[in-house]
Biotite code that builds the C-alpha atoms (Angstrom):
import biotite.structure as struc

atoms = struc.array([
    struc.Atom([-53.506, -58.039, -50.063], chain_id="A", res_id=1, res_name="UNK", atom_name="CA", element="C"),
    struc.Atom([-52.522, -61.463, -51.573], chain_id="A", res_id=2, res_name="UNK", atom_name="CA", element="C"),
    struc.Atom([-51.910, -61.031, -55.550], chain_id="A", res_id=3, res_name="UNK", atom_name="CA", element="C"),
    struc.Atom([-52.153, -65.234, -55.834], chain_id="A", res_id=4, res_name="UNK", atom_name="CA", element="C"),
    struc.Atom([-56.049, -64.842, -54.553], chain_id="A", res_id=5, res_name="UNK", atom_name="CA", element="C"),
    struc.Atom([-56.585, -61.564, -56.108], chain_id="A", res_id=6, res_name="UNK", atom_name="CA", element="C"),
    struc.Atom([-55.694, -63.737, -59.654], chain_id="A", res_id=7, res_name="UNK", atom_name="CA", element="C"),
    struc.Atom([-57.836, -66.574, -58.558], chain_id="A", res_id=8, res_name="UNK", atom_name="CA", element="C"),
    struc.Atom([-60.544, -64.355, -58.588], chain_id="A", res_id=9, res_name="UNK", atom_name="CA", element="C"),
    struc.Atom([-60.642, -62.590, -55.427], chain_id="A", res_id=10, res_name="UNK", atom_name="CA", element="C"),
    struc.Atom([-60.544, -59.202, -56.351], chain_id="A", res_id=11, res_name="UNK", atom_name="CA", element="C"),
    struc.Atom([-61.940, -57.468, -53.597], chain_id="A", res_id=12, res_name="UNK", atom_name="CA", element="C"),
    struc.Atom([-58.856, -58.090, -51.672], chain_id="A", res_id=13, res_name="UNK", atom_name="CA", element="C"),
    struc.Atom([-57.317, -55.210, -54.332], chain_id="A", res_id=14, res_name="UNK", atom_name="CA", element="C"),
    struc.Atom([-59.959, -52.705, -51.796], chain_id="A", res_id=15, res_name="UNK", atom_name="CA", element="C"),
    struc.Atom([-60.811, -54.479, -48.416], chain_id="A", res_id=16, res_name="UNK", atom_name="CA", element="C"),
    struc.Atom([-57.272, -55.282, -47.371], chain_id="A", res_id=17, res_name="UNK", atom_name="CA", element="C"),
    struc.Atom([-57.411, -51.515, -45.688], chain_id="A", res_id=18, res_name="UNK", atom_name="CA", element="C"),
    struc.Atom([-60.081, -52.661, -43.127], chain_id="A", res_id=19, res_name="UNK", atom_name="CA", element="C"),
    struc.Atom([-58.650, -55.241, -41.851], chain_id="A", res_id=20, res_name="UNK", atom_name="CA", element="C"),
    struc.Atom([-55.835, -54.384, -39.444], chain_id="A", res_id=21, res_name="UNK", atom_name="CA", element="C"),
    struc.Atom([-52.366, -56.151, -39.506], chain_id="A", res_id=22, res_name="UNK", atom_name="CA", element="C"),
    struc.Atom([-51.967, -56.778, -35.622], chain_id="A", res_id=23, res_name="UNK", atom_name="CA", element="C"),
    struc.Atom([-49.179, -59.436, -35.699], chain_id="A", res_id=24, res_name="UNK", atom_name="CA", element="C"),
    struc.Atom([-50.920, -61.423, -33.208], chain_id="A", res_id=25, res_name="UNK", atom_name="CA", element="C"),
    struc.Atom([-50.091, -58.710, -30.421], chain_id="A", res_id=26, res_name="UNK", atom_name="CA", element="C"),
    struc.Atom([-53.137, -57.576, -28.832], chain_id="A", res_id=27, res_name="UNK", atom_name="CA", element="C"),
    struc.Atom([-56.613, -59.601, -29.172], chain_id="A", res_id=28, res_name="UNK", atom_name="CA", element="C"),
    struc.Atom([-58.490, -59.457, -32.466], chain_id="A", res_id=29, res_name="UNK", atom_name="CA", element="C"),
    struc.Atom([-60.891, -56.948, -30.705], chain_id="A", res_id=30, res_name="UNK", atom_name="CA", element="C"),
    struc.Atom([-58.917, -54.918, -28.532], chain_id="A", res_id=31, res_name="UNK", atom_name="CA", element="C"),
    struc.Atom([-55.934, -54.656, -31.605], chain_id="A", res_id=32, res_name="UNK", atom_name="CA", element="C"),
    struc.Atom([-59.190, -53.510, -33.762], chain_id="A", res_id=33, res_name="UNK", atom_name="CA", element="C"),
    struc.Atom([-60.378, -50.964, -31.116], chain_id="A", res_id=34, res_name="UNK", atom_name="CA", element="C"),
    struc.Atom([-57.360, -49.036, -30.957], chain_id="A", res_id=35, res_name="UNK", atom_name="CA", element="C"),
    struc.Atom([-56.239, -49.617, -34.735], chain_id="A", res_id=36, res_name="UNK", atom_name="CA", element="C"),
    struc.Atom([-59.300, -47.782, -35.425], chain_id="A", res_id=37, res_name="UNK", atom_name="CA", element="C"),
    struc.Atom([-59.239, -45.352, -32.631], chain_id="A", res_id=38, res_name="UNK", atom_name="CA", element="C"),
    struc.Atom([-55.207, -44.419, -33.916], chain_id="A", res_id=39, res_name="UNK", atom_name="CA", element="C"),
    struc.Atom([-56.437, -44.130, -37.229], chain_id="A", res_id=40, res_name="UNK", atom_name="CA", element="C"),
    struc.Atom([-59.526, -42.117, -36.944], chain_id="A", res_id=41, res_name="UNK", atom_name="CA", element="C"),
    struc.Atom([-56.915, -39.196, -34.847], chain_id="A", res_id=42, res_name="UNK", atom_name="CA", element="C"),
    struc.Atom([-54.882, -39.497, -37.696], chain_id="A", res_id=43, res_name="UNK", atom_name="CA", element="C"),
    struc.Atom([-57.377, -38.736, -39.875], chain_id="A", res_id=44, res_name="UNK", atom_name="CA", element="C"),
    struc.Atom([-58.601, -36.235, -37.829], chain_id="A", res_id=45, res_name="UNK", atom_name="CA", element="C"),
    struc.Atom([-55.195, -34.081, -38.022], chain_id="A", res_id=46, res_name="UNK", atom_name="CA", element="C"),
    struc.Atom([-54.178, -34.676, -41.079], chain_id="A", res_id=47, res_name="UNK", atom_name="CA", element="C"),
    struc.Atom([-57.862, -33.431, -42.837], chain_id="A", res_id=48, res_name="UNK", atom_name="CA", element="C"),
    struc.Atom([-57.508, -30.737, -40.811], chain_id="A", res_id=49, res_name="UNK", atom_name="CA", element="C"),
    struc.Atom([-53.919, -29.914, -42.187], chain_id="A", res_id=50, res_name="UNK", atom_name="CA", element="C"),
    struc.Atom([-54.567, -31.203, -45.896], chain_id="A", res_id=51, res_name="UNK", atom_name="CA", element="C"),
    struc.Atom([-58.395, -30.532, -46.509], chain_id="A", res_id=52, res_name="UNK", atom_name="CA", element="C"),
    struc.Atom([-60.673, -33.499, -47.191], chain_id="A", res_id=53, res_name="UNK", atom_name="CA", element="C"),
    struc.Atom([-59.996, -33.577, -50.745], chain_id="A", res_id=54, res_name="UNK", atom_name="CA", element="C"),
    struc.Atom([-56.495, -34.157, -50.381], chain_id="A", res_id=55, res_name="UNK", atom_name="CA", element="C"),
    struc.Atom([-56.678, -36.483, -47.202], chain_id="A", res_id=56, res_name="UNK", atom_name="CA", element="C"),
    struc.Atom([-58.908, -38.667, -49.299], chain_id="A", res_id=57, res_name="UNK", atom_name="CA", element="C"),
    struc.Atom([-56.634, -38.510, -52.693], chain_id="A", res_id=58, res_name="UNK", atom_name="CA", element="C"),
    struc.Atom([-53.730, -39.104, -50.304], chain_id="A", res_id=59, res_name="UNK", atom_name="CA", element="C"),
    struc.Atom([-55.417, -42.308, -48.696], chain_id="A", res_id=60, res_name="UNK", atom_name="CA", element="C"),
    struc.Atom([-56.222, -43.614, -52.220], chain_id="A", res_id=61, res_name="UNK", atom_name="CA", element="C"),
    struc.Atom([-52.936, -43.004, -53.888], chain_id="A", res_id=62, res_name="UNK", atom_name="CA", element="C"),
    struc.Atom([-51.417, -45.261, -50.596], chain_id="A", res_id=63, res_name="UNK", atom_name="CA", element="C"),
    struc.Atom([-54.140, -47.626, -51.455], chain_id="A", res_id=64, res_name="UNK", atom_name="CA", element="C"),
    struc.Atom([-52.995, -48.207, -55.059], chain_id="A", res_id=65, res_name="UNK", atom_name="CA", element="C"),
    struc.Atom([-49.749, -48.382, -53.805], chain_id="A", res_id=66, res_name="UNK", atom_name="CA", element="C"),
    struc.Atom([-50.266, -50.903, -51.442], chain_id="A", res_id=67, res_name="UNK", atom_name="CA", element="C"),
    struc.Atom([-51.731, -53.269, -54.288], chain_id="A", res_id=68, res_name="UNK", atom_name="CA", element="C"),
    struc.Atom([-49.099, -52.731, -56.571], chain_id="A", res_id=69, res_name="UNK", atom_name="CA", element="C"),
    struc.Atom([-46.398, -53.299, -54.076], chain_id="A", res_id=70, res_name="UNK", atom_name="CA", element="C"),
    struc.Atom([-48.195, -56.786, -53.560], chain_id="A", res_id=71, res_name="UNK", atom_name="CA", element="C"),
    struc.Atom([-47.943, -57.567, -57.184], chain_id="A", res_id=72, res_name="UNK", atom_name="CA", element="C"),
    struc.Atom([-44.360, -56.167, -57.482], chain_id="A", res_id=73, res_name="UNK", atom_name="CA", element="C"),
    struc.Atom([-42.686, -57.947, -54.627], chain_id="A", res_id=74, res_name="UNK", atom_name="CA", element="C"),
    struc.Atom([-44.816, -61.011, -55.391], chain_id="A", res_id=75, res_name="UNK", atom_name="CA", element="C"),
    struc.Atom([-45.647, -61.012, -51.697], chain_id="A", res_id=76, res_name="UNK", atom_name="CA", element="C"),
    struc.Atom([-49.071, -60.626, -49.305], chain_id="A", res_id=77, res_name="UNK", atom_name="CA", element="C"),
    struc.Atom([-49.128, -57.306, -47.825], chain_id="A", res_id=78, res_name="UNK", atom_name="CA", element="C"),
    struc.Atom([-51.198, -55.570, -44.860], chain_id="A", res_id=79, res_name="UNK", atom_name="CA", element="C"),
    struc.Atom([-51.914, -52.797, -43.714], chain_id="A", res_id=80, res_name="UNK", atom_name="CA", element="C"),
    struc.Atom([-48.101, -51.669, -42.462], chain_id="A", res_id=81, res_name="UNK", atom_name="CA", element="C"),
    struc.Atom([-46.719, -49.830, -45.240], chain_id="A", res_id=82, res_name="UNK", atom_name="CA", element="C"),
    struc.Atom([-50.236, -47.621, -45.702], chain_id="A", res_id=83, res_name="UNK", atom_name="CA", element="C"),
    struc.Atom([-50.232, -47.006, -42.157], chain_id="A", res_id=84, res_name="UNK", atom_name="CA", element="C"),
    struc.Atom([-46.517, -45.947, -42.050], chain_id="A", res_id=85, res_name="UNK", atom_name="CA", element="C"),
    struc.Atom([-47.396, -43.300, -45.098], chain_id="A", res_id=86, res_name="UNK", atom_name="CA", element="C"),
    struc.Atom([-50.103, -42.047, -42.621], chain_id="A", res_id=87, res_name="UNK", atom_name="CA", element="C"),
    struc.Atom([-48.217, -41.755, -39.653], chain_id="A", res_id=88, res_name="UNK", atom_name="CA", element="C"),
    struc.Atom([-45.110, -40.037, -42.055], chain_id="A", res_id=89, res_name="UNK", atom_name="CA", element="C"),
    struc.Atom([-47.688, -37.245, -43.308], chain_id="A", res_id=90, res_name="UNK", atom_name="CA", element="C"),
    struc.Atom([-49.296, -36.547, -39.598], chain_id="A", res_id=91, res_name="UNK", atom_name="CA", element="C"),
    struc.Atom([-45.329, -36.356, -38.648], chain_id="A", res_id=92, res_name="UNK", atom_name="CA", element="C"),
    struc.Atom([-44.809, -33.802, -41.476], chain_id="A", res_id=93, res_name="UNK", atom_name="CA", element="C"),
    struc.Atom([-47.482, -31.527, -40.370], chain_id="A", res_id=94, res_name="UNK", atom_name="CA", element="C"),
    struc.Atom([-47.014, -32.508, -36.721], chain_id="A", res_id=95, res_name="UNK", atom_name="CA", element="C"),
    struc.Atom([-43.495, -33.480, -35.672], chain_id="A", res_id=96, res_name="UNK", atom_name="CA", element="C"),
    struc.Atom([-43.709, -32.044, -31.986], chain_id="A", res_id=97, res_name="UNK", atom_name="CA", element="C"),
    struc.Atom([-46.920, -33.776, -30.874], chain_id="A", res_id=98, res_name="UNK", atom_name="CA", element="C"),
    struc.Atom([-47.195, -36.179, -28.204], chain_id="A", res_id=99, res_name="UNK", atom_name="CA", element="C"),
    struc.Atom([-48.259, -39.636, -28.138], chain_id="A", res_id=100, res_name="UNK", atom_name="CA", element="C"),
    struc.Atom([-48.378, -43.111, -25.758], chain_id="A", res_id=101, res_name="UNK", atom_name="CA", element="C"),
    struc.Atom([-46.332, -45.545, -27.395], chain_id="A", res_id=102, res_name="UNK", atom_name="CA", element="C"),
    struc.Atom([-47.959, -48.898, -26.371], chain_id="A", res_id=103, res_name="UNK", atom_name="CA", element="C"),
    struc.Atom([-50.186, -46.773, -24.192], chain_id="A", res_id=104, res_name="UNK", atom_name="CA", element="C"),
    struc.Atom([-47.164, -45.610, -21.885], chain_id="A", res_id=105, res_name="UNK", atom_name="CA", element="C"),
    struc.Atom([-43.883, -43.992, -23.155], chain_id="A", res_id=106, res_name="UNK", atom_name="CA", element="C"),
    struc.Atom([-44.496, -40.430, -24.384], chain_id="A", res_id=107, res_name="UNK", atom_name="CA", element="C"),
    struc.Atom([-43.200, -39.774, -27.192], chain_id="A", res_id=108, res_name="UNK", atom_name="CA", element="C"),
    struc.Atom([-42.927, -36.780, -29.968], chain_id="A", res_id=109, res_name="UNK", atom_name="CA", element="C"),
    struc.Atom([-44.568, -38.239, -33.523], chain_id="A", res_id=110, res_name="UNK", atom_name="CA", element="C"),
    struc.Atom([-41.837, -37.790, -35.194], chain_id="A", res_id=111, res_name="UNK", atom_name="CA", element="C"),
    struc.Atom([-39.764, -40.208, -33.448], chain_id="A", res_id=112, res_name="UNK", atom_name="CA", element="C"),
    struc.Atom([-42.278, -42.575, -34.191], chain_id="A", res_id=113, res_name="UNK", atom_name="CA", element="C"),
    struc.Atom([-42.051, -41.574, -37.719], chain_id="A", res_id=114, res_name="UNK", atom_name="CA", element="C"),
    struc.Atom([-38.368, -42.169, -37.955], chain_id="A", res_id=115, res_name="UNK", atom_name="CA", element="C"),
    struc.Atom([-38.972, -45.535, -36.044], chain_id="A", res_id=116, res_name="UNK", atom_name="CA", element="C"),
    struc.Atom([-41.444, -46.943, -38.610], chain_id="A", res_id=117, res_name="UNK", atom_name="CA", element="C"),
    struc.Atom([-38.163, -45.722, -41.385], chain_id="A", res_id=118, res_name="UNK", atom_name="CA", element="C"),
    struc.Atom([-35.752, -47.500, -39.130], chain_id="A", res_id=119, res_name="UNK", atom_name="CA", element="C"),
    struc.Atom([-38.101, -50.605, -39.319], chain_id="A", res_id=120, res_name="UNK", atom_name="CA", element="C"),
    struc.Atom([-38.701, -49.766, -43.223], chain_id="A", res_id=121, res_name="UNK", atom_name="CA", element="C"),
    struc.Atom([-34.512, -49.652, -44.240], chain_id="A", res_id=122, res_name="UNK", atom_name="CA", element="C"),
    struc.Atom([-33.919, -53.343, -43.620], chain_id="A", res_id=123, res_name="UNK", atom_name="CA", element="C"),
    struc.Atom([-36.149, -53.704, -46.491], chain_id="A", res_id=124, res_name="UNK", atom_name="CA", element="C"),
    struc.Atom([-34.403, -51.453, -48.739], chain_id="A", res_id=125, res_name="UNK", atom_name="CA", element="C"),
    struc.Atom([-31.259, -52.640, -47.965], chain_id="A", res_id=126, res_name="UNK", atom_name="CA", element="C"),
    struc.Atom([-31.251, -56.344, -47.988], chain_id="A", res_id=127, res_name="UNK", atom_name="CA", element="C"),
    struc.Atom([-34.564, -57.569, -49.535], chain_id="A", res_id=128, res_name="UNK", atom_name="CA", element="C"),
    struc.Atom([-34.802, -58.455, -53.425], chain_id="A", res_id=129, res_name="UNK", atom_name="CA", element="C"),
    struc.Atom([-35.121, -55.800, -55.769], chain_id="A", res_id=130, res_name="UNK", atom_name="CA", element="C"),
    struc.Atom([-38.762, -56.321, -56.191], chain_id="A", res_id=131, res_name="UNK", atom_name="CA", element="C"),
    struc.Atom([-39.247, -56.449, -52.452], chain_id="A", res_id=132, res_name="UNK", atom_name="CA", element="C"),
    struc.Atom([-37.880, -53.135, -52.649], chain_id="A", res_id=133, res_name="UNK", atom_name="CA", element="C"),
    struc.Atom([-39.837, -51.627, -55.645], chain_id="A", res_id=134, res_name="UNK", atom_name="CA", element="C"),
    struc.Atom([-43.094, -52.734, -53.051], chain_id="A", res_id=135, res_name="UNK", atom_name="CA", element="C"),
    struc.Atom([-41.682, -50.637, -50.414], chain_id="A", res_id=136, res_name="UNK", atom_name="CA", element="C"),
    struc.Atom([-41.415, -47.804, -52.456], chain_id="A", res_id=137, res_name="UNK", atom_name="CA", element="C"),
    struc.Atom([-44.487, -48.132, -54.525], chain_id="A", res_id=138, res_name="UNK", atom_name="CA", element="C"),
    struc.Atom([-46.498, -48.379, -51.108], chain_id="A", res_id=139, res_name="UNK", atom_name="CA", element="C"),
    struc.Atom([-45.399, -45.130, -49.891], chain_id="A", res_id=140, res_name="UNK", atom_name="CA", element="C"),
    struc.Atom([-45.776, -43.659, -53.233], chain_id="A", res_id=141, res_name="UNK", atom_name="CA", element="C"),
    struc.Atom([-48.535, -41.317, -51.639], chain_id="A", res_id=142, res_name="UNK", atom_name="CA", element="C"),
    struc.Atom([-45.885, -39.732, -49.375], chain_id="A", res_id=143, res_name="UNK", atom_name="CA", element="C"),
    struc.Atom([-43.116, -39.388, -51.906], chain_id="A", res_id=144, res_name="UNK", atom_name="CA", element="C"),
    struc.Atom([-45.361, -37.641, -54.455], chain_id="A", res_id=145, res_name="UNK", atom_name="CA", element="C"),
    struc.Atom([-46.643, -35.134, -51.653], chain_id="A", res_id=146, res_name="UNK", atom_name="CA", element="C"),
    struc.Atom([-43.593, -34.309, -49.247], chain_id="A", res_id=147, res_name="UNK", atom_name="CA", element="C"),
    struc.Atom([-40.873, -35.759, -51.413], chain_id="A", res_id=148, res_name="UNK", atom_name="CA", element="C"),
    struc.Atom([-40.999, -31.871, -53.656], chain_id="A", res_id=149, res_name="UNK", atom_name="CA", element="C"),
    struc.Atom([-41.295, -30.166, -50.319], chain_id="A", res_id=150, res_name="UNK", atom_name="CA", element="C"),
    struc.Atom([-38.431, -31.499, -48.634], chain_id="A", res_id=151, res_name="UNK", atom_name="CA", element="C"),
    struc.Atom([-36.397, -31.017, -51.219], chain_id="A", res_id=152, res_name="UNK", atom_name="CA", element="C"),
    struc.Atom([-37.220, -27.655, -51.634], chain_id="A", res_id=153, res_name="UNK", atom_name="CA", element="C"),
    struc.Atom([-36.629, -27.150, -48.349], chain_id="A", res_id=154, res_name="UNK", atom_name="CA", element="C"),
    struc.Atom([-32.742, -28.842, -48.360], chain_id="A", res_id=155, res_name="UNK", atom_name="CA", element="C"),
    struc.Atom([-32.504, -26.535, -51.573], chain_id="A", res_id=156, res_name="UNK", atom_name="CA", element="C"),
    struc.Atom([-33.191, -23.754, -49.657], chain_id="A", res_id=157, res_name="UNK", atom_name="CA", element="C"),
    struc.Atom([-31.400, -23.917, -47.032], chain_id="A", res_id=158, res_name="UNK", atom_name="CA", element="C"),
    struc.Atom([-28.415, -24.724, -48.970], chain_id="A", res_id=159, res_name="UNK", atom_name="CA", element="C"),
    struc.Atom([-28.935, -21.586, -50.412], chain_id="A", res_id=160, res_name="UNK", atom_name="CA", element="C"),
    struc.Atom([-29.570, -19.475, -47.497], chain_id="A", res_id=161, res_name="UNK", atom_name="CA", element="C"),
    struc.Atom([-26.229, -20.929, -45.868], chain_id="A", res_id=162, res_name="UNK", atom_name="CA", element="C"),
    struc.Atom([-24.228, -19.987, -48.604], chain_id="A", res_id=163, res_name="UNK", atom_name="CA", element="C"),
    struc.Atom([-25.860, -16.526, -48.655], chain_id="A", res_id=164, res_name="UNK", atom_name="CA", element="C"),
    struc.Atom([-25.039, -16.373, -45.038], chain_id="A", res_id=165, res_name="UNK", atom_name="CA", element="C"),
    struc.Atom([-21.269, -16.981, -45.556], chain_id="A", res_id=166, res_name="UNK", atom_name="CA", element="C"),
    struc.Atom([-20.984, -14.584, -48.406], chain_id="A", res_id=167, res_name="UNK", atom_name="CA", element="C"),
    struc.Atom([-22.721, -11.786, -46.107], chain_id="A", res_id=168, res_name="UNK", atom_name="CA", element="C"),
    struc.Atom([-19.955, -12.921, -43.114], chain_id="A", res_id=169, res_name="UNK", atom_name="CA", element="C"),
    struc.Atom([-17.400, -12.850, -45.344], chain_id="A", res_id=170, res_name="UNK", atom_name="CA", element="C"),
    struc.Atom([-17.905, -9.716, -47.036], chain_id="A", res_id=171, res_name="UNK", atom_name="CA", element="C"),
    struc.Atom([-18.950, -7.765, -43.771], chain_id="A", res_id=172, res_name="UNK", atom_name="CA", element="C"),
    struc.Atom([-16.078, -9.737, -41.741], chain_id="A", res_id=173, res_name="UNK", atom_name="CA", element="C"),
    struc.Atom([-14.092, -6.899, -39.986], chain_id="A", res_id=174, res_name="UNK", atom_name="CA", element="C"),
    struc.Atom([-10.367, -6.093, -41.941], chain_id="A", res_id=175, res_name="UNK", atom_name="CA", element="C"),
    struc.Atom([-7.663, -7.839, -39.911], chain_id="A", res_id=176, res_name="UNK", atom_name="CA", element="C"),
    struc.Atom([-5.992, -4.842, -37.962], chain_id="A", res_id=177, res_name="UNK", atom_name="CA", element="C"),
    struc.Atom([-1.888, -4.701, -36.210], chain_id="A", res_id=178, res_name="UNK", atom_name="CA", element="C"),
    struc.Atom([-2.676, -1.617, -33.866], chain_id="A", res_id=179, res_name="UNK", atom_name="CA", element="C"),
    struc.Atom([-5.340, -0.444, -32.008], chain_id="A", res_id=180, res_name="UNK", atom_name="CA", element="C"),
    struc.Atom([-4.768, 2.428, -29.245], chain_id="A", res_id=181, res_name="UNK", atom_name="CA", element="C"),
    struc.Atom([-6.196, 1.500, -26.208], chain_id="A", res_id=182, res_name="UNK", atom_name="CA", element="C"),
    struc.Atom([-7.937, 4.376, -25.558], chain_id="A", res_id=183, res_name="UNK", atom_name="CA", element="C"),
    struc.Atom([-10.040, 5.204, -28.397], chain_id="A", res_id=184, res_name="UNK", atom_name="CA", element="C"),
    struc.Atom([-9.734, 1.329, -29.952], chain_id="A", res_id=185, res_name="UNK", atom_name="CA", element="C"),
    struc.Atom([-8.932, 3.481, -33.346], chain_id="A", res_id=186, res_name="UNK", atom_name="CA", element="C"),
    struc.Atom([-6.780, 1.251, -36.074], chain_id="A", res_id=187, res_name="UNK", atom_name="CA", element="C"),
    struc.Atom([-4.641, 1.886, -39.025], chain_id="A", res_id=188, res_name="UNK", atom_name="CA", element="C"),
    struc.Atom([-7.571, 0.762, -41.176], chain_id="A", res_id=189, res_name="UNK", atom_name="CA", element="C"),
    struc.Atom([-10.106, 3.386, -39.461], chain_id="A", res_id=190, res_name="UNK", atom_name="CA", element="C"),
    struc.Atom([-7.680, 6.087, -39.251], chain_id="A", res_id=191, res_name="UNK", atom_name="CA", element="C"),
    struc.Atom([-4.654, 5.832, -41.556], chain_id="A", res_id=192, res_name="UNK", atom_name="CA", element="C"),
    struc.Atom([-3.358, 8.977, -40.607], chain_id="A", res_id=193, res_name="UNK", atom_name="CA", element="C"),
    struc.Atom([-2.184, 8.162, -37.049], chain_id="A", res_id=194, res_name="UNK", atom_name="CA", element="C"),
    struc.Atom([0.674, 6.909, -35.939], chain_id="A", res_id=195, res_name="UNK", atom_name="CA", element="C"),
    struc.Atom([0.884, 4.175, -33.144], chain_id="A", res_id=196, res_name="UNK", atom_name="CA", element="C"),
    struc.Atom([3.654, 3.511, -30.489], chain_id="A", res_id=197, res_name="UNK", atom_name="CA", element="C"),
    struc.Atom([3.560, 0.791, -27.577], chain_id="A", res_id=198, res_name="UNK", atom_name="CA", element="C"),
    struc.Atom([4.151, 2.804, -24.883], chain_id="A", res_id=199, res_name="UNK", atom_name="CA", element="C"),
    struc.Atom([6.380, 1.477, -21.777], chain_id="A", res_id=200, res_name="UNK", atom_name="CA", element="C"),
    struc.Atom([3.296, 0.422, -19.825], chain_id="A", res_id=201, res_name="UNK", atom_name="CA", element="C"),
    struc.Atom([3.314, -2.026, -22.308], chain_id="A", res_id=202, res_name="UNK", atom_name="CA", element="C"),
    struc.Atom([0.120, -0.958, -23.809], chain_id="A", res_id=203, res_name="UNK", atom_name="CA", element="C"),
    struc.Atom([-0.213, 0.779, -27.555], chain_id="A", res_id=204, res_name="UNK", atom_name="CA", element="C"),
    struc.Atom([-1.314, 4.309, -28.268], chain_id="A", res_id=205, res_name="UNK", atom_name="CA", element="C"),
    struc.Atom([-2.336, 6.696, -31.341], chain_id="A", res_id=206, res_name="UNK", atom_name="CA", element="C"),
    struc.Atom([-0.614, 9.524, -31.494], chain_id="A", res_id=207, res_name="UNK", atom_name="CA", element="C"),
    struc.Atom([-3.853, 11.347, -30.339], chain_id="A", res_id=208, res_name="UNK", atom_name="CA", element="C"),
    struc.Atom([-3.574, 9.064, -26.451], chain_id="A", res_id=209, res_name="UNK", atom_name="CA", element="C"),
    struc.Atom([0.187, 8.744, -26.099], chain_id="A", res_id=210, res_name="UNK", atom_name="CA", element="C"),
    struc.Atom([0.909, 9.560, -22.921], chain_id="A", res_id=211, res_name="UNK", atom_name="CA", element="C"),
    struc.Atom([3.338, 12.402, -21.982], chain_id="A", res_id=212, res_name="UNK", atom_name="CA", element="C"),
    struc.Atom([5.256, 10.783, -19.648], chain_id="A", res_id=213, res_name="UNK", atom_name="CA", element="C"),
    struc.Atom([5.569, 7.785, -21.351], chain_id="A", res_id=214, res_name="UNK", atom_name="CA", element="C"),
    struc.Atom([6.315, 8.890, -24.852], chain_id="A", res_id=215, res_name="UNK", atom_name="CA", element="C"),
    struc.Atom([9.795, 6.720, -24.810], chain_id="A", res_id=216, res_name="UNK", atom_name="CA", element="C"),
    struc.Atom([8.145, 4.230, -26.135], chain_id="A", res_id=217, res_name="UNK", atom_name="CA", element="C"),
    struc.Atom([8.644, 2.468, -29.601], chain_id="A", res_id=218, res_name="UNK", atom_name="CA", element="C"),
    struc.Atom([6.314, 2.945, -33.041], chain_id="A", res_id=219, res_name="UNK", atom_name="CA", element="C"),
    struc.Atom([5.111, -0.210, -34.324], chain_id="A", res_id=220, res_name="UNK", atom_name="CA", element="C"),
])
């Protein structure tokens, strides 16, 4: 996706830029291409299942247009990457605990390779010029506009529901007792009208428990 060539007239480049993969010179043209397409085609798989076609398909072109117009905004060719990354971030949202082979060996859970592919991404957003980072963030547009509501519904309620949980603690936290007879655990909150001695076994009693022989003791 080169915005120069696209305004020299080349403006298929604004569409076929997505079927060309952006290998980095890792793997072979053709063996990079085979398992580009095979990774992408399982995405796809998934996340139609989890979205619906309809979606999948407004998802893809939403990243699509975002792609382009992170071109034109950082002033910059782009691949493939940062519409690949908003794949592999939605199959991660519906998906987190699924297994993969990173570079056909490490197992890994998607999710770490999710927060990888951020990790890679924040560099970017940190230290790149301002329109560098408006491209970033207009090529994952797709994934903002879908999960970005979501998740932060989801912080909002679980804000919530923590600060629910520490009213309900605090208001059904047991009253601080002094005694408590070690026979029948009874306090001065349960039963007011005892009284309560430490007996000289060292241990305290109600009035109820206090042991005959040991009634010498002192009242609290």
């Amino acid at each position: 996706m080169d915005p120069q060539a696209v305004m020299g007239g080349e403006v298929w480049r604004l569409f076929s830029h997505i079927f060309v993969p952006s290998l980095g010179g890792i793997f072979p043209s053709w063996i990079g291409a085979a398992f580009y397409l095979m990774f992408l085609v399982w995405l796809g798989d998934g996340l139609e299942q989890a979205m619906g076609s309809f979606k999948l398909n407004l998802y893809y072109l939403l990243g699509v247009i975002g792609t382009s117009a992170a071109a034109f905004l950082s002033g910059h060719s782009v691949g493939g990457l940062h519409l690949n990354n908003s794949l592999v971030f939605a199959f991660a949202a519906f998906y987190p605990d699924m297994r993969i082979l990173f570079f056909f060996v490490i197992p890994m859970k998607i999710k770490w390779l999710a927060w990888l592919d951020a990790i890679f991404l924040l560099p970017s957003l940190l230290f790149s010029s301002w329109g560098y980072r408006a491209g970033v963030l207009a090529a994952l547009t797709n994934f903002l506009l879908f999960f970005g509501p979501a998740f932060l519904e989801g912080r909002r309620r679980r804000s919530e529901q923590a600060v629910r949980k520490a009213e309900f603690e605090e208001a059904n936290a047991p009253e601080e007792t002094l005694h408590s007879c070690s026979v029948c655990s009874r306090t001065e909150v349960s039963s007011p009208e005892l009284d309560f001695r430490v007996a000289k076994d060292g241990e305290e009693y109600c009035s109820d428990h206090l042991p005959g022989g040991l009634a010498a003791g002192t009242k609290r």
